[in-house]
C-alpha positions as CSV (number, residue, x, y, z in Angstrom):
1,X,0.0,0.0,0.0
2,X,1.1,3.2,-0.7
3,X,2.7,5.6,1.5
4,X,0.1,8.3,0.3
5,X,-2.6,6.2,1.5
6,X,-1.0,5.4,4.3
7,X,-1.2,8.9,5.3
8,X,-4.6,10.0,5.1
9,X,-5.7,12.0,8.2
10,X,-8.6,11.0,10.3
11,X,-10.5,13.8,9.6
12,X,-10.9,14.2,6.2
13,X,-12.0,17.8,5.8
14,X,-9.2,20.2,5.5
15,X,-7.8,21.2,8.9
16,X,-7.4,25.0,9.5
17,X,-4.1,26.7,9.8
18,X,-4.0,27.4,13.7
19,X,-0.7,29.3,15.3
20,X,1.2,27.9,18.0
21,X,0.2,30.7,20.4
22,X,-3.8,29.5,19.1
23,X,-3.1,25.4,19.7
24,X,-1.4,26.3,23.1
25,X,-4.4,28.6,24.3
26,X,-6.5,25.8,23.6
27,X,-5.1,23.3,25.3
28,X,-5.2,25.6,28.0
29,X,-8.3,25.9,28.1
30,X,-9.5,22.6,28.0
31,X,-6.9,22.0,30.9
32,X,-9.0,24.4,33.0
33,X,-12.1,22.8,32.2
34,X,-11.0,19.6,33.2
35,X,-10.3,20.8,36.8
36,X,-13.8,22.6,36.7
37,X,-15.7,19.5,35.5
38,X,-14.0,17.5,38.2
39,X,-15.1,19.9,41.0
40,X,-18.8,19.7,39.4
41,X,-18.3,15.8,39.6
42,X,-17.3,15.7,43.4
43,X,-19.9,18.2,44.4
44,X,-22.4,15.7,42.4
45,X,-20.8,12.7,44.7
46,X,-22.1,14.5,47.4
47,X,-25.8,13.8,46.0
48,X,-25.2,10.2,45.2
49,X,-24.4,8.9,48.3
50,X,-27.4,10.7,49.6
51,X,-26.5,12.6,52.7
52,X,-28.7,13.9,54.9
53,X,-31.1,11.5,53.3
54,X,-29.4,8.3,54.1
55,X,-29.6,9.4,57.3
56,X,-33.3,10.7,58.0
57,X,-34.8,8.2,56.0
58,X,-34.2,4.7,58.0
59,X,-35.0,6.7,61.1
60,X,-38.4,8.6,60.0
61,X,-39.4,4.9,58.5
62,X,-38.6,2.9,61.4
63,X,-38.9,5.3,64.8
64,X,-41.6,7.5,63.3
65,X,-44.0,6.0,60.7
66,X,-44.0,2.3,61.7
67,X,-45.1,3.8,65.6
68,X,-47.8,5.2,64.2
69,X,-48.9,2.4,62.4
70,X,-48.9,0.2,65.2
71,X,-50.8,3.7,67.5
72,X,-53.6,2.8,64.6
73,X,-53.4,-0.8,64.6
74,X,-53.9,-0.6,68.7
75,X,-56.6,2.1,68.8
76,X,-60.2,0.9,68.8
77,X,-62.9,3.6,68.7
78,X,-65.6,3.9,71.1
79,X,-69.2,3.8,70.4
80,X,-71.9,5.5,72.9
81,X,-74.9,3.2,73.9
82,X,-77.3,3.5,71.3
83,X,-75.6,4.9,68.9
84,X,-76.8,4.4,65.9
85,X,-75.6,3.9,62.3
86,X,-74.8,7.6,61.7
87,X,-72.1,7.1,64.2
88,X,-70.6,4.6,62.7
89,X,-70.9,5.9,59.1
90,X,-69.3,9.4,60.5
91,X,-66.3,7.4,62.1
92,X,-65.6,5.8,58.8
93,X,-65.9,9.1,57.3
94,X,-63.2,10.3,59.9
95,X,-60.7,6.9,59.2
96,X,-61.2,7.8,55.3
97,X,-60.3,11.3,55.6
98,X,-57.4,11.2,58.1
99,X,-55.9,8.2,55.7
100,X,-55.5,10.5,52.7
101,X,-53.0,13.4,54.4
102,X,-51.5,10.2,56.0
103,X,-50.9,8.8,53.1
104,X,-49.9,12.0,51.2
105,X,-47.2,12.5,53.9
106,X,-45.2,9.2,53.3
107,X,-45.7,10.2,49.2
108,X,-44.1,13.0,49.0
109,X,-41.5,12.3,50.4
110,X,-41.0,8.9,48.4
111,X,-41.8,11.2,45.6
112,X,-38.9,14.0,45.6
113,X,-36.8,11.0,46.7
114,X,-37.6,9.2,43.2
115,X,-37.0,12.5,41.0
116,X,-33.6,13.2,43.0
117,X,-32.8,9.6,41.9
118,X,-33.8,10.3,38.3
119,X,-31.8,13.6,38.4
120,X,-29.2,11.7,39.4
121,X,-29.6,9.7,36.4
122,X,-29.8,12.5,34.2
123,X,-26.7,14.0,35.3
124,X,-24.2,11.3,35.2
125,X,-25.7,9.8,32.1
126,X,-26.4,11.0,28.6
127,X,-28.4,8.8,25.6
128,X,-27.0,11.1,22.7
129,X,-23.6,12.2,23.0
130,X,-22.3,14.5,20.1
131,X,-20.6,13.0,16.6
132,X,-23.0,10.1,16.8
133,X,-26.3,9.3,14.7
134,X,-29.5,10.9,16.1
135,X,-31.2,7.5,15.1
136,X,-28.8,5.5,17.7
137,X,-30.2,5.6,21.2
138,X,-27.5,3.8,23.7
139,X,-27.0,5.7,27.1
140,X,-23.8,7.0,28.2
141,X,-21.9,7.8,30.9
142,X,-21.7,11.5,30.6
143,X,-17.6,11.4,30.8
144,X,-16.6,9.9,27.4
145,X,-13.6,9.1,26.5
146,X,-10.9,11.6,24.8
147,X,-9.1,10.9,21.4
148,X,-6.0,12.5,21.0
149,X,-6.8,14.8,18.4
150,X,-5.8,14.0,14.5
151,X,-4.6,17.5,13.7
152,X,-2.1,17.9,17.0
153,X,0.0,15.6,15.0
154,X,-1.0,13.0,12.4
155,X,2.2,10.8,12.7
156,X,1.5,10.6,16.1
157,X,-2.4,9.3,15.6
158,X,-1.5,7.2,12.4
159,X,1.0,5.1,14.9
160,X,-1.3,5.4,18.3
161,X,-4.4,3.4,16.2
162,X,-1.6,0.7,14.7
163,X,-0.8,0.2,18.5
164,X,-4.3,0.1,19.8
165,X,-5.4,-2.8,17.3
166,X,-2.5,-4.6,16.7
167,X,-1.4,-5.3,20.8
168,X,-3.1,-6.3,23.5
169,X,-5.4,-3.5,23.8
170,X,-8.5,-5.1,22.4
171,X,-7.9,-7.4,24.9
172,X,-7.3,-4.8,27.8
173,X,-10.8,-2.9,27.0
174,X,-12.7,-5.9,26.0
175,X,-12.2,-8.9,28.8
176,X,-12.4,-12.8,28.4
177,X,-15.6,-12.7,30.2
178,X,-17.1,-9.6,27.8
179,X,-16.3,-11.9,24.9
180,X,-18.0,-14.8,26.1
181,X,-21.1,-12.8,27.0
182,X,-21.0,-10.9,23.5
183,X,-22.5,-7.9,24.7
184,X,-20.4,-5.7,22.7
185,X,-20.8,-7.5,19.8
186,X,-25.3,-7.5,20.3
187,X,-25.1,-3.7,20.3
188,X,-23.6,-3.6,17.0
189,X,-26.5,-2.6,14.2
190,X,-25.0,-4.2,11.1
191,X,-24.5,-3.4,8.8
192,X,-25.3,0.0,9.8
193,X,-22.8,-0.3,12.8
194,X,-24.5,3.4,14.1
195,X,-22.5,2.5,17.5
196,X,-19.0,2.7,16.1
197,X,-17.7,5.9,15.9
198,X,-17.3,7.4,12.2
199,X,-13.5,7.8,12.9
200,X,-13.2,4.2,13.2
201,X,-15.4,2.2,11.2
202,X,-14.1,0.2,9.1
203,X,-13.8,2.0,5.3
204,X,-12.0,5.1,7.6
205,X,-9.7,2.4,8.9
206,X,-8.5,1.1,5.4
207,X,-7.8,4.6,3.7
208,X,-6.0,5.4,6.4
209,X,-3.6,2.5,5.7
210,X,-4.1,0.9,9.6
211,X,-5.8,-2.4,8.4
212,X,-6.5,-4.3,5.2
213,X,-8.6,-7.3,4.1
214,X,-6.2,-9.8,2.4
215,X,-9.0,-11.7,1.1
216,X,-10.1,-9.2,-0.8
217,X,-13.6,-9.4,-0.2
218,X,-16.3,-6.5,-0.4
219,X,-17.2,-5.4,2.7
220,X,-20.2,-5.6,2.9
221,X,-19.9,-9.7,2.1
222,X,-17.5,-9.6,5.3
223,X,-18.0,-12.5,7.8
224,X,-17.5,-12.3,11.4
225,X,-14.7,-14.7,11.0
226,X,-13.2,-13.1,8.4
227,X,-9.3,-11.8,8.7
228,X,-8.9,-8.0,9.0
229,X,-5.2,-7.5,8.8
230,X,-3.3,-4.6,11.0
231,X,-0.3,-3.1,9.3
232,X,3.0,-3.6,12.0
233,X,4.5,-0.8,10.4
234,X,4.2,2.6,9.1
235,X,6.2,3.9,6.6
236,X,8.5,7.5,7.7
237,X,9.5,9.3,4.6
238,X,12.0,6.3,3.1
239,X,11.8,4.1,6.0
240,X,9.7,1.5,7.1
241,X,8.9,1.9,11.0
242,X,8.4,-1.0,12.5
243,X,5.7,-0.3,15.3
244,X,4.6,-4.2,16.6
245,X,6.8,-7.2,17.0
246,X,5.5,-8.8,13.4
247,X,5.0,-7.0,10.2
248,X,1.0,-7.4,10.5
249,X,-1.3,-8.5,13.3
250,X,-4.6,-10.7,11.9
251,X,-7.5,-10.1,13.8
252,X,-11.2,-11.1,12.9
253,X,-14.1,-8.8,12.1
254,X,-15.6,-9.8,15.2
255,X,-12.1,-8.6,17.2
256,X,-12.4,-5.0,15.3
257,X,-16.0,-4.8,15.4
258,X,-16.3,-5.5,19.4
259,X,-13.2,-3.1,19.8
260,X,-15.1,-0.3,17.7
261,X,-18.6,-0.5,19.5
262,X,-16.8,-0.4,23.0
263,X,-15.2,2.8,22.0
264,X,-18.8,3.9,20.9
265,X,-20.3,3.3,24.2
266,X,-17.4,5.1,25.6
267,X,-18.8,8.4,23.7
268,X,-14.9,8.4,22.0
269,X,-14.8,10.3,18.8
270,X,-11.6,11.6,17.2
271,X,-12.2,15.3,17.2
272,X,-9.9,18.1,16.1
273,X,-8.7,20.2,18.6
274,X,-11.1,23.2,18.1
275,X,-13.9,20.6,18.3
276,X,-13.1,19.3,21.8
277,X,-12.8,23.0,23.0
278,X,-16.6,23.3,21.4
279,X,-17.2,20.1,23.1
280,X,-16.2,20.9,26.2
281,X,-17.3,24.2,26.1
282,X,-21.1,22.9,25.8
283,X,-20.3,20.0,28.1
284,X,-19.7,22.6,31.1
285,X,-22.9,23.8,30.1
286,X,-25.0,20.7,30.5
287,X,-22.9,20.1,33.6
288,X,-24.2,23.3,35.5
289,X,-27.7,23.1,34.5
290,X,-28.0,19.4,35.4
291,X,-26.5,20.1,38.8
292,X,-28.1,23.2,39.4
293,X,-31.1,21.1,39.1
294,X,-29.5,18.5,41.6
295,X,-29.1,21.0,44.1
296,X,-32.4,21.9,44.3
297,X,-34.0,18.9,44.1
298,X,-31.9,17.5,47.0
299,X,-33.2,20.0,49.0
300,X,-36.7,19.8,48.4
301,X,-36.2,16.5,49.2
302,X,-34.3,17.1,52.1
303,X,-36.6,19.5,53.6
304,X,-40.1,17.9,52.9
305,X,-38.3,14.9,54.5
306,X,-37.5,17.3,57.6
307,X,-41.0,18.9,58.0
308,X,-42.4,15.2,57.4
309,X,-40.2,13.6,60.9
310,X,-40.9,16.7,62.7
311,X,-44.6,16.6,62.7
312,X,-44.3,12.6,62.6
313,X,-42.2,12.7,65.7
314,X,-44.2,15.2,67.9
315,X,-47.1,13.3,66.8
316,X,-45.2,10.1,68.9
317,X,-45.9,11.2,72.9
318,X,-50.0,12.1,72.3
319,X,-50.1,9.1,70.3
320,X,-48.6,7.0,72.9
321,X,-50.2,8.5,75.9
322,X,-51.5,5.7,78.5
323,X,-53.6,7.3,80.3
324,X,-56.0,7.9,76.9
325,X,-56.2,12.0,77.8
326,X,-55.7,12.3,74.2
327,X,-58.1,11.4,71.0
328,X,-56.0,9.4,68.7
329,X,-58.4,10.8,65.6
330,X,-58.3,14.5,66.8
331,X,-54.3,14.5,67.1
332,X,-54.3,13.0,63.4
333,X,-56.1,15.7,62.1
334,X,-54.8,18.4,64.2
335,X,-51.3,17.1,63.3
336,X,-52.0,16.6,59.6
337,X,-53.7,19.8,59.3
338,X,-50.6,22.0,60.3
339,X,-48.7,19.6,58.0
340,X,-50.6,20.5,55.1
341,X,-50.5,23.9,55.8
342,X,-46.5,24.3,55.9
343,X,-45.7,21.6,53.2
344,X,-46.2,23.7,50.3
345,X,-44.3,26.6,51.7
346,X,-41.6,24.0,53.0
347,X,-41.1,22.5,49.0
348,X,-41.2,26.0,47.5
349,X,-38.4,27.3,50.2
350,X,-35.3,26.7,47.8
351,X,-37.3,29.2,44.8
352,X,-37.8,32.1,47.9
353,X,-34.2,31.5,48.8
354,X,-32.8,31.7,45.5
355,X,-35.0,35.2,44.8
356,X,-34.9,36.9,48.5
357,X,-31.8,38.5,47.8
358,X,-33.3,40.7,45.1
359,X,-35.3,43.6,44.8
360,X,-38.9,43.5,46.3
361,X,-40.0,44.2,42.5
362,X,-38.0,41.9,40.8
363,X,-38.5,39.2,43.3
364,X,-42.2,39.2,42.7
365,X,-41.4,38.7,39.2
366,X,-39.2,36.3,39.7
367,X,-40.7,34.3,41.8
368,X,-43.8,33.9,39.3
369,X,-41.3,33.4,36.1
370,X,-39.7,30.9,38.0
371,X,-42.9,28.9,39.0
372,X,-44.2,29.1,35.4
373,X,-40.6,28.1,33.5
374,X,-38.3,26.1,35.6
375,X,-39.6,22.4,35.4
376,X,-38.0,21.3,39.0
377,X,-41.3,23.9,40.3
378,X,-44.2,21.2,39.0
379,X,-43.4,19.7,42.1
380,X,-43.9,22.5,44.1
381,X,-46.9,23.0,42.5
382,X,-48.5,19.4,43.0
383,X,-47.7,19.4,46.1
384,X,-49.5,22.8,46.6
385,X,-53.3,21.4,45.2
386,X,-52.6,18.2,47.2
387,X,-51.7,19.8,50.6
388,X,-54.7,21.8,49.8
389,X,-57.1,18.5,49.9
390,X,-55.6,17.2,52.4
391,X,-56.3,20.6,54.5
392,X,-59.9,20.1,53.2
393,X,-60.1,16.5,54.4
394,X,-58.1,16.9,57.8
395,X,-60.9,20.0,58.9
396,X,-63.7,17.4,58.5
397,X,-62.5,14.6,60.1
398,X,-61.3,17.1,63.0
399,X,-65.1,18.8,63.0
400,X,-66.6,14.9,63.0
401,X,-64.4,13.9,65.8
402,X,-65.8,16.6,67.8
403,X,-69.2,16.5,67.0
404,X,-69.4,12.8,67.9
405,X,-67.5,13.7,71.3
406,X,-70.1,16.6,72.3
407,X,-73.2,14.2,71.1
């Protein structure tokens, strides 16, 4: 093969004419985003191993709601003499009424719990990363992997991908046990092959002189079985270089093909250097809206959590009174009525926060803007119409519990 074909960049498309002092202030940059991505990463760690959370949650499930299951489960109502059926139907009324802010406690909680989860998801986790087919839908891990870029030096990429497929490397990426279970190989779409990055599929691979097929065969007639042949050297002006202990490594179309899709799950693209600045430059984007979002979910969680034990908890003594001075169904509602109250004010803390520092003008406005735009607030307003039910529902049970009591 000749040594013209041998050197055909990666990127086809004519590379621009950058300066030293423009390469250098590029690679400086993407140095400092690096540093600012991996503080955004260990503030995000923070989230993932929950907390506060952690913390709060084993104890408001086992010390505070399953005692007040069991304050329910011992409680039997009493019935006057000759009471009649109204009585009974208005205690049912009471049960029914008291169990839906009961129940609307425990869910929200659970509820911001399972969006912070899903946040999390969304941050560290992406299912279209740039260079790759809009049609392909294979989630990533939002950190993809980095390709030295072709136009930093092309003798240097021309020898790195003769090294990565002709040694050992396959096998360091893609494990006995991967192999056997063919995973990488089942994500493949042939003979689309959408997952392999268009840097290294394998047409790119042949023009640029890495591999050959010494059969000769078309590729689309290729077998998995069929020999793909890695060139061992690379030829340097009137030299041959020898880069691998043999003149060519054979590996099958399998081998390449399970190599190429684990670099396309990875999110690796070769991209020139301005590209990875664009790259990055959106990625630090993404980064800060997704963990502004966090942020404020976790507290929402954390704090509905809070408001949740707190009334939970001084619910406990009354609840557990022996002497019987208290009514189990008018503590419930008095309990779940100031519950209801707070609890919208309590998830919508984090938006007043944000806004308090501004003008009294500006913070009306953006307070409403806010509520209206920023998806995280649908929460906040949920839990708003349900709190208001449950404030509904808590005043008549509390107003049938006394009416029974004074009849």
């Amino acid at each position: 093969m000749s040594e013209e074909t041998k050197r055909i960049p990666v990127n086809q498309q004519n590379p621009p004419k950058f300066t030293t002092e423009d390469r250098n202030a590029m690679r400086a940059y993407l140095a400092r985003c690096e540093v600012r991505l991996s503080t955004i990463h260990r503030v995000a760690v923070g989230f993932l191993s929950g907390a506060g959370l952690l913390f709060l949650l084993p104890v408001f499930l086992k010390d505070g709601v399953l005692s007040v299951i069991r304050s329910i489960l011992d409680y039997s109502p009493t019935f006057a003499s000759g009471s009649g059926i109204g009585h009974t139907i208005a205690t049912l009324v009471i049960y029914i009424c008291l169990f839906y802010p009961f129940i609307l406690s425990l869910s929200l909680p659970a509820v911001a719990l399972l969006l912070l989860l899903k946040d999390i998801v969304r941050f560290y986790f992406v299912g279209h990363p740039p260079g790759f087919p809009n049609e392909l839908f294979n989630p990533r891990f939002i950190l993809t992997g980095i390709a030295f870029s072709p136009d930093e030096s092309e003798e240097v990429k021309a020898r790195v991908l003769r090294y990565q497929y002709g040694t050992d490397m396959i096998n360091f990426v893609i494990s006995h046990a991967d192999a056997q279970s063919s995973y990488y190989h089942d994500v493949i779409d042939k003979p689309d092959r959408m997952i392999v990055p268009n840097t290294r599929n394998l047409p790119k691979l042949i023009k640029m002189g890495v591999v050959e097929i010494p059969s000769g065969k078309p590729l689309d007639e290729l077998e998995d079985t069929d020999v793909v042949r890695v060139h061992g050297t690379y030829s340097n002006g009137d030299e041959e270089e020898t880069l691998l202990q043999t003149p060519y490594v054979d590996r099958t179309l399998k081998e390449i093909d399970g190599f190429n899709a684990a670099l396309g799950l990875a999110g690796f693209i070769e991209r020139s250097l301005y590209e990875e600045v664009a790259k990055t430059e959106v990625s630090l984007v993404r980064h800060a809206l997704k963990l502004r979002r966090l942020v404020l979910r976790y507290i929402q969680a954390l704090l509905i959590l809070i408001w949740t034990s707190v009334i939970t908890f001084l619910m406990l003594p009354f609840l557990q009174d022996g002497k019987g001075r208290f009514s189990l169904l008018v503590i419930f509602a008095i309990a779940y009525f100031i519950w209801a109250i707070l609890a919208p004010y309590i998830v919508q803390l984090p938006l007043y926060w944000l806004v308090s520092s501004s003008k009294k003008e500006v913070r009306r406005k953006g307070v409403s803007s806010f509520q209206k735009s920023d998806a995280i607030q649908k929460f906040g307003r949920l839990t708003q119409k349900l709190c208001y039910a449950a404030l509904l529902t808590s005043v008549i049970a509390l107003l049938l519990e006394i009416i029974l009591h004074l009849t």
